[in-house]
N, C-alpha and C positions, 0 to 999 in steps of 0.2 A: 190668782184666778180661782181658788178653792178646790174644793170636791166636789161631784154631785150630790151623792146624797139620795136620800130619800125623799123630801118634800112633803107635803101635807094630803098629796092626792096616796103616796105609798104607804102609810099610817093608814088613812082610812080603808083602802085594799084590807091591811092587814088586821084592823079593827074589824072590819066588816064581817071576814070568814071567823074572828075566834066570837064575836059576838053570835051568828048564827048559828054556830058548834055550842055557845053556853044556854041558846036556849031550847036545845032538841035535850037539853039532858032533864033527867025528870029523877030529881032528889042527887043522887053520889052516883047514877046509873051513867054510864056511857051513850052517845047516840049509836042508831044502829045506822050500818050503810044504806038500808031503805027506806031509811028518814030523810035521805039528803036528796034534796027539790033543789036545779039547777035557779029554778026562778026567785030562791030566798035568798042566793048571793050573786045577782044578775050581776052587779057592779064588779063584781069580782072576778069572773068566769075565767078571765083569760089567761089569770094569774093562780087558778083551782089547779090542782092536781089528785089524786088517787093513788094511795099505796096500798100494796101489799108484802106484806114479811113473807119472804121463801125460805130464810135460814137464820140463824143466829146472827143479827148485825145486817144484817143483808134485805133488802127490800126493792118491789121495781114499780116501775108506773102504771099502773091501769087503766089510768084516764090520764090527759096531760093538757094544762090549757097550751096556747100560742105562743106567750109570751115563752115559756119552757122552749119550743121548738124557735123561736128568735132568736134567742142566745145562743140553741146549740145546731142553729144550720137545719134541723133535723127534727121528724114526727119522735115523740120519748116515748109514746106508748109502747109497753113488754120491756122499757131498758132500764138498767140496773139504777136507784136514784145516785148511786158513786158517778157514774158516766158525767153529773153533773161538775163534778168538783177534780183538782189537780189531783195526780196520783198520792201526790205528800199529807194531804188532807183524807185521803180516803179510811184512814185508818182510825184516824181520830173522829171521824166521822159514824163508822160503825159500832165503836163503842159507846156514843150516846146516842146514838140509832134505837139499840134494842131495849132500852127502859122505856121506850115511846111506846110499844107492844106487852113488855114483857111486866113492867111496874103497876099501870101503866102513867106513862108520864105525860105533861107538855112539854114539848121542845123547842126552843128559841133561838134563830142563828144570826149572827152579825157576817156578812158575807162581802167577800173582791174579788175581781177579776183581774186577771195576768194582765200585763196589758203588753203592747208591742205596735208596728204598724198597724193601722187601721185601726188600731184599738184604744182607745181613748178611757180612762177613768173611770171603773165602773163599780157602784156597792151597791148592794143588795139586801133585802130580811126575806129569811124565812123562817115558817110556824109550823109545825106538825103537832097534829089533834087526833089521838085517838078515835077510833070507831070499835064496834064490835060488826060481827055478822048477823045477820037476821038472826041468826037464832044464839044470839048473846057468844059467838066464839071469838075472841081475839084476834090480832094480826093485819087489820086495817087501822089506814089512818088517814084524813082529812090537811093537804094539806098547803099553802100559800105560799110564792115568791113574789117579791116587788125588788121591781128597781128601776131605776132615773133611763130616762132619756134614750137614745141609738145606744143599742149596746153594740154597734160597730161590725165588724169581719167576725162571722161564725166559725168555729165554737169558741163561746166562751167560758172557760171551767172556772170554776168560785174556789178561794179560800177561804177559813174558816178566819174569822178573827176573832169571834167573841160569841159564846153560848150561854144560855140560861136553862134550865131545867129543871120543871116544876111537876114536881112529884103529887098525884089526885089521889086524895083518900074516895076511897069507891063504898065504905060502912063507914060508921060510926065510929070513932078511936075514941081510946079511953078518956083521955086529956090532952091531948093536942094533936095538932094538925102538920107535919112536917112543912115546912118552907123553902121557897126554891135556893137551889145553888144553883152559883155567878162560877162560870168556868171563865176565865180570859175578861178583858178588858170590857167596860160599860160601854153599852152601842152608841153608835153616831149618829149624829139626827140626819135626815136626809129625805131623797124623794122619788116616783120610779111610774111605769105606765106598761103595760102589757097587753094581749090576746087569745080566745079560744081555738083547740081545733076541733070540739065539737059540742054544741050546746043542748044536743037534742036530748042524750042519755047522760046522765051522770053517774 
């Protein structure tokens, strides 16, 4: 019977918001959080989310589209982005969390869902894109989930299966440009559809 997957509409989700995020940046600079116009990634809204870094590893939603609160039963805005994921994943999670703020990096995740009654077969991608604050300070990030189909009986917590982590020169380097590292297995192709809970402010 296969896997879901992502499909061709969850690529373009995911295409959509890093393609928006590469063109608010102007030269190695960062975009700032009040560059971000909900109407440049209409297509994507419901699958947008908003972070903020509150500690080392640790970061919570500020904005959260729909599709987030589908999965997890639950509005995410103010909750921790761990709350998404099993407890066993949380750790691994936070330590490629804080290069996304602190490098600052891209971050790229291959993602599952536990499954059980009602709970049918479910994978995921998610992207986190740096931002700066208005006034060039770090600690925000821009950043997108997709995935296929009912994601079934809420909550559903994600495992990590597979990261990529793409390290941004922000100046000039002398002679080369660092290249991303492959943590875990190469993702899965696949397919996903989602929701906002509020389109008005971003």
């Amino acid at each position: 019977k296969g896997r879901p997957g992502l499909g061709d509409k969850g690529h373009a989700v995911l295409q959509e918001v890093r393609a928006y995020w590469e063109a608010l940046r102007v030269g190695t600079a960062l975009p700032r959080r009040d560059q971000i116009d909900p109407r440049g990634i209409a297509g994507a809204l419901e699958n947008v989310f908003l972070l903020e870094r509150v500690a080392p590893g640790l970061a919570r939603f500020r904005l959260a589209g729909m599709k987030l609160a589908d999965l997890m039963g639950m509005e995410m805005r103010g909750m921790p982005l761990t709350a998404l994921f099993e407890p066993d994943a949380r750790a691994k999670l936070s330590d490629a969390l804080e290069p996304v703020f602190s490098a600052p990096s891209v971050l790229e995740l291959w993602l599952a869902a536990e499954r059980g009654l009602g709970r049918p077969p479910l994978e995921a991608r998610m992207i986190l894109l740096p931002l700066t604050g208005a006034r060039g300070e770090p600690g925000l990030a821009l950043g997108c989930l997709a995935f296929s189909g009912d994601p079934g009986r809420a909550p559903r917590r994600l495992m990590v299966a597979g990261m990529v982590r793409e390290p941004l020169v922000l100046q000039p380097e002398p002679a080369f440009a660092e290249s991303a590292t492959t943590y875990l297995p190469p993702p899965p192709r696949g397919k996903p559809l989602l929701r906002l809970v509020s389109s008005r402010s971003f």
